[in-house]
C-alpha positions in Angstrom: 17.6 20.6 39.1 18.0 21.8 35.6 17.3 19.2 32.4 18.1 19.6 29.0 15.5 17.5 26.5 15.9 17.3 22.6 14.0 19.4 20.5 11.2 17.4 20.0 10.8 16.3 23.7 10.9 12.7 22.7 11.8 10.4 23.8 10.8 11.3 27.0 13.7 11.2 29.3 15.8 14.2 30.0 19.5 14.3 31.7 19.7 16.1 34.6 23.6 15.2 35.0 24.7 18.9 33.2 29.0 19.9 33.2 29.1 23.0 30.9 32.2 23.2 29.2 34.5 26.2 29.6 37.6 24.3 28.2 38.8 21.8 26.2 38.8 18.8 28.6 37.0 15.7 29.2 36.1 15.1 33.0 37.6 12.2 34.8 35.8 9.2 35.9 35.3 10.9 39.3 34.0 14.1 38.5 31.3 12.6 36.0 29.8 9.7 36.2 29.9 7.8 32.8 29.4 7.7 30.1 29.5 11.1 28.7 28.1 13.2 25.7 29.0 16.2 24.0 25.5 18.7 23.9 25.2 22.0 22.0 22.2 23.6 21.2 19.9 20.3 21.6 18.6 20.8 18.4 18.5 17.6 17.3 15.5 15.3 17.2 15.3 12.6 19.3 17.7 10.8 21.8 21.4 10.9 19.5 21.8 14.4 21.5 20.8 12.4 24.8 22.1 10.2 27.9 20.1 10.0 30.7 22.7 7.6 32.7 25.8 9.5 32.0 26.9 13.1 31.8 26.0 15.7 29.1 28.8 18.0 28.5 27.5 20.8 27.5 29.7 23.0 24.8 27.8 26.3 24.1 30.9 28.0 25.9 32.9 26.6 24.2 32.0 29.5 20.9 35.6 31.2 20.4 36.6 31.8 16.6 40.0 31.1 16.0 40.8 32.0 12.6 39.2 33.6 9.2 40.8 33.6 6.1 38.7 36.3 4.4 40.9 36.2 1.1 40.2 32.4 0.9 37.0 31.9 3.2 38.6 29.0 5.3 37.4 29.4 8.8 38.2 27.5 12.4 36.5 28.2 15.3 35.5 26.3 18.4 32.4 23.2 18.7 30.0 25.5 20.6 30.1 28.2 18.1 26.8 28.6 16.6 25.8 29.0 12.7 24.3 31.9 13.2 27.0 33.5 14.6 29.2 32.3 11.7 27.2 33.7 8.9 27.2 37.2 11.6 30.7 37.5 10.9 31.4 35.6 7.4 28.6 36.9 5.7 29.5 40.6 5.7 32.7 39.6 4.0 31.3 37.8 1.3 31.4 34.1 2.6 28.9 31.8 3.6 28.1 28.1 4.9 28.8 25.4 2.3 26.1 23.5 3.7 23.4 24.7 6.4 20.3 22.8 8.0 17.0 24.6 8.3 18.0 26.0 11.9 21.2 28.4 12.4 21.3 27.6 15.8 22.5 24.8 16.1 26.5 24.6 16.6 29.0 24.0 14.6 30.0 20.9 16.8 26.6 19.5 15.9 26.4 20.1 12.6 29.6 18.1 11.8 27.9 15.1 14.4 25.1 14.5 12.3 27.1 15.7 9.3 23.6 17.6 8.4 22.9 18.6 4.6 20.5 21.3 2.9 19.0 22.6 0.2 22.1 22.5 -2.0 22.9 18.6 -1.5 22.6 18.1 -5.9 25.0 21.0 -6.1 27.3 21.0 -2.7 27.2 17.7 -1.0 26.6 17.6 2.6 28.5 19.4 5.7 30.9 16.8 6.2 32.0 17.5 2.6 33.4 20.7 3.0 35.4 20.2 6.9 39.0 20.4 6.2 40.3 19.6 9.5 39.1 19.0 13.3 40.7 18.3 16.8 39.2 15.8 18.6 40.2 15.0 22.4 39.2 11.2 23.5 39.2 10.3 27.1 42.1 9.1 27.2 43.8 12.3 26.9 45.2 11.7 23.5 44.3 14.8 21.3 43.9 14.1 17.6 44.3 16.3 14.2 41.9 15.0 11.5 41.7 15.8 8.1 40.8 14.2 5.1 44.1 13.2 4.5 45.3 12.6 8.4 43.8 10.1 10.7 41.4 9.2 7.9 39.3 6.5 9.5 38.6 8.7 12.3 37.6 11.3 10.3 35.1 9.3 8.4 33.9 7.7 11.8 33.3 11.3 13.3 32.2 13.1 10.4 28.3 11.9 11.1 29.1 10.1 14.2 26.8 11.5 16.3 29.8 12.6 19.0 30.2 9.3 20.2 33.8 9.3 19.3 35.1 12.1 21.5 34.8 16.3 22.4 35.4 18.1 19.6 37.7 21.0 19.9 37.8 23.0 17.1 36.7 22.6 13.3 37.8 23.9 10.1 35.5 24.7 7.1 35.6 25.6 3.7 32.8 28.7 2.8 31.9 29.6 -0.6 31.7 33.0 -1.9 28.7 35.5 -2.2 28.2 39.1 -3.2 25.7 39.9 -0.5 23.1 38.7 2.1 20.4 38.1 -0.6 18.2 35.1 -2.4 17.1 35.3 -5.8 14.4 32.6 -5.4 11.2 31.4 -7.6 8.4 29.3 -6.3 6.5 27.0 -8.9 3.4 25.0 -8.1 3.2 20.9 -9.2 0.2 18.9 -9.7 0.9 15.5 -8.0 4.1 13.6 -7.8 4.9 13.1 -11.8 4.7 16.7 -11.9 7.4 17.1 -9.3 10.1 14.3 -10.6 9.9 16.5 -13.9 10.2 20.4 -13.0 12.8 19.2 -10.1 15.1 17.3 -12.7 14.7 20.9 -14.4 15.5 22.9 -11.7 18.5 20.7 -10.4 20.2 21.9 -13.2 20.1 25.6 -13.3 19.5 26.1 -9.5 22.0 25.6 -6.8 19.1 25.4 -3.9 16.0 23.3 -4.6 13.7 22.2 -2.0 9.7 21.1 -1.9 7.2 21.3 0.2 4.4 18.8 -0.5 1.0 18.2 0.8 0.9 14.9 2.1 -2.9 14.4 2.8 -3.8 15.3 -1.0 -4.4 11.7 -2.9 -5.6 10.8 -5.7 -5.0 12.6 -8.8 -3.4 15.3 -6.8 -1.0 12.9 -4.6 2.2 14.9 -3.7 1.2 18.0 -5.4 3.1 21.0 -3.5 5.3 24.1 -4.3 8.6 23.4 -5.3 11.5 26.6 -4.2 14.4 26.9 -6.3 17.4 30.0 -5.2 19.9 31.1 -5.7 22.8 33.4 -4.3 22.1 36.9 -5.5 24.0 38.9 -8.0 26.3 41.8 -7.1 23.5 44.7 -7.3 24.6 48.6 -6.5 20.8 48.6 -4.5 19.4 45.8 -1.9 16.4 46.5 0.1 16.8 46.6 4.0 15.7 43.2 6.2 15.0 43.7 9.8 15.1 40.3 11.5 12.1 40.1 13.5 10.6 36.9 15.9 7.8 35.8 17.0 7.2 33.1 20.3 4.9 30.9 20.8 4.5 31.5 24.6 3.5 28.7 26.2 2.7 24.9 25.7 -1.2 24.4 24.7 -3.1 21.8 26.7 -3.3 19.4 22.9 -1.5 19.8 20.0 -2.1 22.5 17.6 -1.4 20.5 15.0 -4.6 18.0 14.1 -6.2 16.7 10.9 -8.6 19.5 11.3 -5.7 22.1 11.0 -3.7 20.2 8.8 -6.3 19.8 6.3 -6.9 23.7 6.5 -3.4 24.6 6.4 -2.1 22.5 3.5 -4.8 23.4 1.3 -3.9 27.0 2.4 -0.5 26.7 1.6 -0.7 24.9 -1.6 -2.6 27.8 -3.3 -0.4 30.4 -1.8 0.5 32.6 -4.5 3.8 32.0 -6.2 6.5 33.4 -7.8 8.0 31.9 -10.9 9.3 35.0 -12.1 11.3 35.2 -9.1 12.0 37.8 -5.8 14.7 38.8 -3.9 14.8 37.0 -0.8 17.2 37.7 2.8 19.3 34.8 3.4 17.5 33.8 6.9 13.9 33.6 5.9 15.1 31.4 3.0 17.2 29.0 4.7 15.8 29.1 8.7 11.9 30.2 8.4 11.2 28.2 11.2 13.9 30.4 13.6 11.5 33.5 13.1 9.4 31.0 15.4 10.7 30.7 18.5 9.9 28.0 20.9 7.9 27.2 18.1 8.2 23.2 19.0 5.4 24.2 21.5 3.1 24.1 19.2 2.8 20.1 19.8 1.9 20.6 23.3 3.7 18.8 26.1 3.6 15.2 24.5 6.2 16.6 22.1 6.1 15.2 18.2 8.2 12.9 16.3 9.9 14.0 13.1 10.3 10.7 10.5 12.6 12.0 7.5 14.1 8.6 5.3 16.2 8.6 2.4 14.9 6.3 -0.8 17.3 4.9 -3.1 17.4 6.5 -6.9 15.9 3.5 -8.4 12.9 2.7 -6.1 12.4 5.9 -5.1 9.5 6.9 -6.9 7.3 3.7 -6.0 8.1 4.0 -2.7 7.7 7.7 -1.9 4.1 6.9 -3.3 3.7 4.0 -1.2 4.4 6.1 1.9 2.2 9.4 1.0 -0.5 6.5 0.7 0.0 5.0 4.1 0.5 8.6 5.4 -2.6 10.1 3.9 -4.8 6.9 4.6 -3.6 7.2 8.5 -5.1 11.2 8.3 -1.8 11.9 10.3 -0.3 14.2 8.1 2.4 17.0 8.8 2.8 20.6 7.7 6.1 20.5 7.8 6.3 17.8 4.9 9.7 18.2 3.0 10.9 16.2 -0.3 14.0 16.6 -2.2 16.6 14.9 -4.3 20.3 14.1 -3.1 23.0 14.3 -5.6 25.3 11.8 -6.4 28.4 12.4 -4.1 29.0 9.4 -2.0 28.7 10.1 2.1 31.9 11.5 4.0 31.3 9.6 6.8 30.6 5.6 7.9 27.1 6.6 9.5 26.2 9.6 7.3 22.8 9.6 6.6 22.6 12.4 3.0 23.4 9.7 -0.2 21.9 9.3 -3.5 18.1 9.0 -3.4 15.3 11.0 -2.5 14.9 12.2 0.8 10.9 12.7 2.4 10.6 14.6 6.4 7.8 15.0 7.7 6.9 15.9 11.6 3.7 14.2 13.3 2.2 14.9 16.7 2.6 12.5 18.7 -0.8 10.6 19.4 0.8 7.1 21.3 0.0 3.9 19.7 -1.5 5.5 16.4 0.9 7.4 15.5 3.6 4.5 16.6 1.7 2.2 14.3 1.6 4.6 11.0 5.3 4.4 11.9 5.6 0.7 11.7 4.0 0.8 8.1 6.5 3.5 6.8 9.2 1.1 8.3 8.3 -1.6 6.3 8.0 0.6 3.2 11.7 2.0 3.9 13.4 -1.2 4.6 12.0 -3.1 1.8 13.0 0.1 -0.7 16.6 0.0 0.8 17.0 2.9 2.6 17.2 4.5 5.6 16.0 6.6 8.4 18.0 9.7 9.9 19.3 9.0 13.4 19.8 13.4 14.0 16.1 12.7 14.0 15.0 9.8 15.2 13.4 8.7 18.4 12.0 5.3 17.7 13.5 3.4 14.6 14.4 -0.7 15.3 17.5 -1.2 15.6 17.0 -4.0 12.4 16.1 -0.5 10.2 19.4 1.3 11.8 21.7 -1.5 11.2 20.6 -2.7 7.4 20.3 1.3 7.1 24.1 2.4 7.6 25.9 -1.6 7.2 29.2 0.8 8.5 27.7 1.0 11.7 30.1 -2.1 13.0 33.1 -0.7 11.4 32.5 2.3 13.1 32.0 0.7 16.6 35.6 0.1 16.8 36.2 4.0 17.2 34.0 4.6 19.6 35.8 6.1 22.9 35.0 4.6 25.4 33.9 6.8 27.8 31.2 8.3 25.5 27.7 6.9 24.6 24.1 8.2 24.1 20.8 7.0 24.7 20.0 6.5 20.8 23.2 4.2 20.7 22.5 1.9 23.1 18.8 1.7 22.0 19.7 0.5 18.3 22.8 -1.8 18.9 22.1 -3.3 22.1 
């Protein structure tokens, strides 16, 4: 019996009800049971890519490109096609993503479901922002064409609505231009948190990308201190050096997790005196945006109890109290993450009712999952979020409240009523029911 589990192996349930897609049609009522759920790559955190009572229809084959404009970089292609094979074929003519997550595996499908964001959110807005048209087919057989301007309300519900409103068939984007496959990128080391609000409002306005990694166990004086990454897409140069894409895997699934306070005190003080690079490097596109891909498997590293990934959003005008409330709780727990990400959102106003990228600062961080300690920690970062008004990101959640989701996306009723009715997921029912 084969399974398909999220990325992150929680929660722990896996569907083992599997129809891989080779066209564009939803199964009737007796050849699935119900209710059903587009899945692509599963590279989502947490149960929004999950139904362990229905059918997960899988859409990897569905990865046909139907059209490129290379003179104006629109492209359409089908849900199961994969980022990485977009850039494969855009990139080499000049184009690339609008917007791309820190994985280029996942699909296309997936990407406009959990209407995902980057490094370039200040500058570009988030995925959703740049679809200019999508099919969707509901169970009911009625095939719709969704734009912007056409079926409106639908496209706002499925823009960041988690594929609970139907299969998607095919989606259009918009690319932007660029001369080449290269980065020009600098790296600048901060003190503490006040050191980041200030070179970040700097960078935000010369730099398209900006993205920091902070070590969350520091306090103190040194509280958030980290390395900050700025980029940019490089200049047309007449010489560019070669990039071989190599890979590593981690090979199998240790008996604990790799990643303990010991490790994470040794690695993040590591890291943080890495050397860096102000006077900026060149820089291939996929160790910049995906260096976590060179890894693969690399969610191993957790063992087999899997690890949660908490990433909130914090409104402009709290979120500097409260980001310091949370590294507090975090570093006082001693569960800290390597993977701890902090970055600012710009000011364009979400495409869709349950998209989670808005104005505010946005903190991810992944933590092993130890039970009840670690479900605790999480309790107190709850509190923290709520009471700042924000929000937590359901593309990678596996345990929020329901109270947090609700108060967290007030849309979320609104967008009930386009629901199809055939289609549900595990993280649905858990925070509306």
């Amino acid at each position: 019996m084969s399974t398909l589990q999220s990325w992150n192996r929680l929660p722990n349930i896996a569907s083992d009800k599997i129809l891989t897609l080779t066209e564009h049609a939803i199964p009737s009522q007796h050849s699935a049971p119900h209710p059903l759920l587009a899945h692509g790559n599963g590279r989502s955190y947490g149960d929004v890519c999950l139904n362990d009572k229905g059918t997960l229809l899988r859409t990897t084959a569905l990865d046909r490109f139907i059209s490129f404009d290379q003179r104006n970089g629109i492209l359409r292609c089908e849900s199961g096609v994969s980022l990485q094979s977009i850039l494969q074929l855009v990139v080499p003519h000049g184009w690339f993503l609008s917007s791309t997550p820190g994985t280029q595996y996942a699909t296309i499908g997936g990407a406009l479901a959990n209407d995902v964001h980057g490094k370039n959110h200040h500058a570009q807005g988030s995925f959703g922002h740049h679809v200019r048209a999508f099919e969707l087919i509901r169970s009911s057989g009625e095939v719709l064409l969704c734009s912007p301007g056409r079926n409106t309300e639908m496209f706002r519900a499925t823009v960041g609505g988690l594929g609970l409103t139907g299969l998607l068939s095919w989606i259009e984007i918009q690319l932007i231009p660029v001369n080449n496959p290269w980065m020009w990128v600098e790296s600048h080391r901060f003190n503490n948190l006040d050191h980041f609000w200030q070179l970040n409002k700097e960078a935000e306005q010369q730099w398209p990308y900006t993205v920091a990694w902070i070590d969350c166990l520091a306090s103190g004086n040194a509280r958030g201190r980290g390395i900050l990454f700025t980029g940019k897409h490089a200049a047309n140069q007449t010489q560019l050096p070669s990039y071989k894409e190599r890979s590593k895997r981690v090979p199998f699934d240790p008996p604990i997790s790799l990643v303990n306070r010991l490790s994470l005190r040794s690695f993040n003080a590591l890291y943080y005196r890495q050397p860096v690079k102000p006077q900026g490097n060149l820089c291939h596109y996929a160790p910049y945006f995906y260096p976590l891909d060179a890894i693969q498997d690399w969610n191993r590293i957790y063992g087999h109890k899997g690890f949660y990934q908490y990433q909130c959003v914090l409104p402009p005008e709290v979120a500097r109290e409260a980001t310091v409330q949370l590294l507090d709780a975090i570093a006082q727990s001693g569960q800290g993450s390597f993977l701890a990400v902090l970055k600012t959102f710009g000011s364009q106003a979400p495409v869709g009712m349950l998209s989670f990228a808005r104005p505010g600062t946005t903190l991810a961080l992944d933590f092993p999952n130890l039970g009840d300690k670690t479900l605790k920690l999480f309790n107190r970062l709850d509190a923290i979020v709520s009471e700042a008004g924000g929000a937590l990101y359901p593309a990678k959640d596996a345990r929020m409240p329901a109270s947090l989701f609700q108060s967290g996306f007030p849309e979320w009723q609104r967008f009930s009523d386009f629901i199809d009715p055939a289609f549900s997921s595990h993280f649905w029912q858990r925070v509306t029911l």
